[in-house]
C-alpha positions in Angstrom: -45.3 -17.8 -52.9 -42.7 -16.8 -55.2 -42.2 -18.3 -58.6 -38.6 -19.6 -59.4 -38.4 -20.4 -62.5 -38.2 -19.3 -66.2 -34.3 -18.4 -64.9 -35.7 -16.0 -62.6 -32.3 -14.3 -61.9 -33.3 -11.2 -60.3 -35.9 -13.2 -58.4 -33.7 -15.7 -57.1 -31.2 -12.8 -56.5 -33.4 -10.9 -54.3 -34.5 -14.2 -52.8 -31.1 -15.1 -51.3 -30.3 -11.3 -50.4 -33.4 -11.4 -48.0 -32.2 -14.6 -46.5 -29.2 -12.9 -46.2 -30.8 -10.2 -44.3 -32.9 -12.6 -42.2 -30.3 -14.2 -40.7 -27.8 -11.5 -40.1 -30.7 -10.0 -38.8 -31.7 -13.0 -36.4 -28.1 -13.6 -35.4 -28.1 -9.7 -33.9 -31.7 -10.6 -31.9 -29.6 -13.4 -30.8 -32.3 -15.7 -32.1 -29.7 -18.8 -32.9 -31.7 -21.5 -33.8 -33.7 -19.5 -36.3 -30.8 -17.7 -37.7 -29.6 -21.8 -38.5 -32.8 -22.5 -39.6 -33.4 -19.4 -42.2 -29.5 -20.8 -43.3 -30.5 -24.3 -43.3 -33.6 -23.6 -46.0 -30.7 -21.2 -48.0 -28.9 -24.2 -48.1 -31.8 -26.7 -49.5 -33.3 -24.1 -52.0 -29.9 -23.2 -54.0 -27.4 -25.6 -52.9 -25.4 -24.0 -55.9 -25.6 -20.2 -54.1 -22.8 -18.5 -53.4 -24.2 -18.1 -50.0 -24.3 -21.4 -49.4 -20.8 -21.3 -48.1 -21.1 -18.0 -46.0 -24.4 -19.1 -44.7 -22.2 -22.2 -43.4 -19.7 -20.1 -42.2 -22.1 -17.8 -40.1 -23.7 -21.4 -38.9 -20.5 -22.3 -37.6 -19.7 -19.2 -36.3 -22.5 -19.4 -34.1 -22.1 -22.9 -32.9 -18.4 -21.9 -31.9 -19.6 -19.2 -30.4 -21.7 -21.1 -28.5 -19.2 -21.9 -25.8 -20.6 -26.1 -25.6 -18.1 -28.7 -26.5 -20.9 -30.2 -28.8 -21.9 -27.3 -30.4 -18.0 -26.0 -30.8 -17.5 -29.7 -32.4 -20.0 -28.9 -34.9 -18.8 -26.2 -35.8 -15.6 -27.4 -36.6 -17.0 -30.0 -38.9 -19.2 -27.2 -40.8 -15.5 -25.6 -41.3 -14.3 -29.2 -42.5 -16.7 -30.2 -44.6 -16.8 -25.4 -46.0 -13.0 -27.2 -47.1 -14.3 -30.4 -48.8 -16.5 -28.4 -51.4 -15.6 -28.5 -54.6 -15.6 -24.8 -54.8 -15.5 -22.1 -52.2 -13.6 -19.0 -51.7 -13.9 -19.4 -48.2 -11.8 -22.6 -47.9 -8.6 -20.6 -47.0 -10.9 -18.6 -43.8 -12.5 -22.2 -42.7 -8.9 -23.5 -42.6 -7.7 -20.5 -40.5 -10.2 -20.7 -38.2 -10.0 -24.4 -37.5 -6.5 -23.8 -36.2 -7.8 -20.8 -34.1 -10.7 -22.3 -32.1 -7.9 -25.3 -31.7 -5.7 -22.7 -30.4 -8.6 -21.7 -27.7 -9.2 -24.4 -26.6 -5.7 -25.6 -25.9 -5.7 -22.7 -24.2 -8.4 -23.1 -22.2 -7.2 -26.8 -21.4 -3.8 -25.5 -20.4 -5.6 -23.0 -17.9 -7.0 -25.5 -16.4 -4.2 -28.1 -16.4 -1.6 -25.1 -14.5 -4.2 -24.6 -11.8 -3.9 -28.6 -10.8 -0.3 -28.6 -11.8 2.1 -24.9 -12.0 4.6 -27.1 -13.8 2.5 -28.3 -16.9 4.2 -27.2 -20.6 1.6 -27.3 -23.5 2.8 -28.3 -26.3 0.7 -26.7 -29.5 2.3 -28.1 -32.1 -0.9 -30.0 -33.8 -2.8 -26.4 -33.8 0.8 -24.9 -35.5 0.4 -27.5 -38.1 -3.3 -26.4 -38.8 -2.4 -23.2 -39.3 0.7 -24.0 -41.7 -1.9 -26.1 -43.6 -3.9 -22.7 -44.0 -0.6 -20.7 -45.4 1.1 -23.9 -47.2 -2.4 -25.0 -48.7 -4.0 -21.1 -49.4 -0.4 -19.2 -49.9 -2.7 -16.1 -52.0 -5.2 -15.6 -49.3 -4.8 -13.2 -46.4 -5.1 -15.9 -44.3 -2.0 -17.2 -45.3 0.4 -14.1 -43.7 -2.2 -14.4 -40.5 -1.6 -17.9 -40.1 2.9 -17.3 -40.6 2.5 -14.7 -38.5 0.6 -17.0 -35.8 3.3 -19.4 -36.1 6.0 -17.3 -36.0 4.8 -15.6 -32.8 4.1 -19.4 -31.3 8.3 -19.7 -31.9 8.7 -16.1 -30.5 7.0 -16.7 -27.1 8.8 -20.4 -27.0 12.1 -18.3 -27.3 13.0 -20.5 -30.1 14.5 -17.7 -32.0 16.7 -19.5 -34.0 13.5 -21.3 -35.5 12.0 -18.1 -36.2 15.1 -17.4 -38.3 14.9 -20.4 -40.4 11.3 -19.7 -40.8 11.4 -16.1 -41.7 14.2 -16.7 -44.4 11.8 -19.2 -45.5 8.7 -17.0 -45.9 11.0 -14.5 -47.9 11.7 -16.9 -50.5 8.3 -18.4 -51.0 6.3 -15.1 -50.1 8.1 -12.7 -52.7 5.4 -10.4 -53.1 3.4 -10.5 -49.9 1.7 -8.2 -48.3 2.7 -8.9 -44.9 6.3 -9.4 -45.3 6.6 -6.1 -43.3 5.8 -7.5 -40.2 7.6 -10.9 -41.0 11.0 -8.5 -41.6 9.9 -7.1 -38.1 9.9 -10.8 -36.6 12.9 -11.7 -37.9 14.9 -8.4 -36.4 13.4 -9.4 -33.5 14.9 -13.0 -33.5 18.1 -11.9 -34.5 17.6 -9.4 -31.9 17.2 -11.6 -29.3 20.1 -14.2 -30.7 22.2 -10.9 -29.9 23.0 -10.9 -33.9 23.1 -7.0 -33.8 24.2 -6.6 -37.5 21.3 -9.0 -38.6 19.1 -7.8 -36.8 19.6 -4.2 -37.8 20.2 -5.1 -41.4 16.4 -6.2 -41.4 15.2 -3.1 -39.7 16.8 -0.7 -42.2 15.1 -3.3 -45.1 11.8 -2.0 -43.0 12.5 0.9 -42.6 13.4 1.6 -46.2 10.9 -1.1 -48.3 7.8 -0.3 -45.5 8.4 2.9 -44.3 3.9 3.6 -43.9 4.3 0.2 -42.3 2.6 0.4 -38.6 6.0 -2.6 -38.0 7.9 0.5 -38.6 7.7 2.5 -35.8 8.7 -0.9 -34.0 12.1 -1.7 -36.1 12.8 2.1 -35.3 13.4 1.5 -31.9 14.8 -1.8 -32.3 17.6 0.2 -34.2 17.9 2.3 -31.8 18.9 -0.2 -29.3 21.3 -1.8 -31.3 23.3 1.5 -32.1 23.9 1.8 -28.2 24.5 -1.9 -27.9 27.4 -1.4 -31.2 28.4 2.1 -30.2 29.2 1.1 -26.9 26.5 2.8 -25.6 25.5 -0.2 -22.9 
């Protein structure tokens, strides 16, 4: 139908563009299998795309999404084997979202568990060590201060604030230069909060406040600080 050949660039170009377009297209008609299908012949024409790896991702995407333990299985291998290729910038997002659909379904599993039994504790740490594989293994990628902050939050909820601590003076000296140290300085004001280290605690919020002040974590530390002041001025 169409010649590819001769380096046909701009061929080949608008080639994978209208797969592109096919699928995302099929996906939104809900049309699955096709949608897999138009990916799957992506995937034997130009193995060496750089779709390749996003049409894997939306393949897996849409087997997660598909709510079957088989089909959520197969997903996960797409985002195992998305890891395994020799190059891919979407390594650090498969990773991340390994650890979140393990973090669903634990979820799920621990639903069910309390209804038989009120008393049942989850324990999560094998879907926290997926997601410190995404921010130890990917440290540049966005995914890296989602997957800290996922963590961090996991410690939060335990109430194992001193752990937060430890981990937050950790992410300050391997994350110099993050983006997302904002929030991390909010988490750790919060621990320290909680761990009724007032002068800590508001020590970080005034490093917010003054290093973040357009950050949304802000508005947050504010009142945090405001609590404090009461707290050290006598106010409770």
């Amino acid at each position: 139908l169409m010649k590819i050949n001769k380096g046909a660039a701009l061929e080949r170009s608008v080639l994978e563009d209208a797969f592109n377009t096919k699928w995302e297209l099929l996906i939104v008609q809900n049309k699955i299998q096709e949608a897999i299908s138009v990916c799957s012949t992506l995937i034997k024409m130009f193995p060496d795309s750089s779709l390749v790896d996003r049409a894997l991702m939306k393949i897996a995407e849409v087997k997660i999404n598909d709510g079957a333990v088989k089909a959520r299985q197969e997903g996960m291998n797409i985002y195992r084997g998305i890891i395994q290729l020799p190059k891919s910038e979407l390594k650090p997002e498969a990773q991340f979202r390994i650890a979140e659909v393990m973090e669903k379904t634990a979820i799920e599993e621990t639903k069910e568990k309390q209804k038989k039994d009120p008393t049942y504790r989850p324990n999560y740490s094998s879907v926290m060590l997926e997601y410190k594989k995404c921010a130890d293994n990917y440290p540049d990628s966005p995914f890296a201060g989602m997957a800290l902050e996922k963590i961090a939050d996991y410690y939060l909820e335990a109430e194992d604030f001193q752990r937060v601590m430890e981990m937050m003076e950790q992410v300050f000296r391997d994350y110099p230069d993050a983006d997302f140290l904002d929030r991390m300085c909010l988490k750790w004001a919060t621990a320290a909060f909680k761990l009724g280290k007032y002068e800590l605690s508001k020590e970080k919020c005034e490093q917010l406040l003054s290093e973040y002040p357009n950050s949304v974590s802000a508005r947050k530390a504010e009142l945090i600080k405001k609590l404090i002041d009461k707290k050290l001025g006598g106010g409770e």
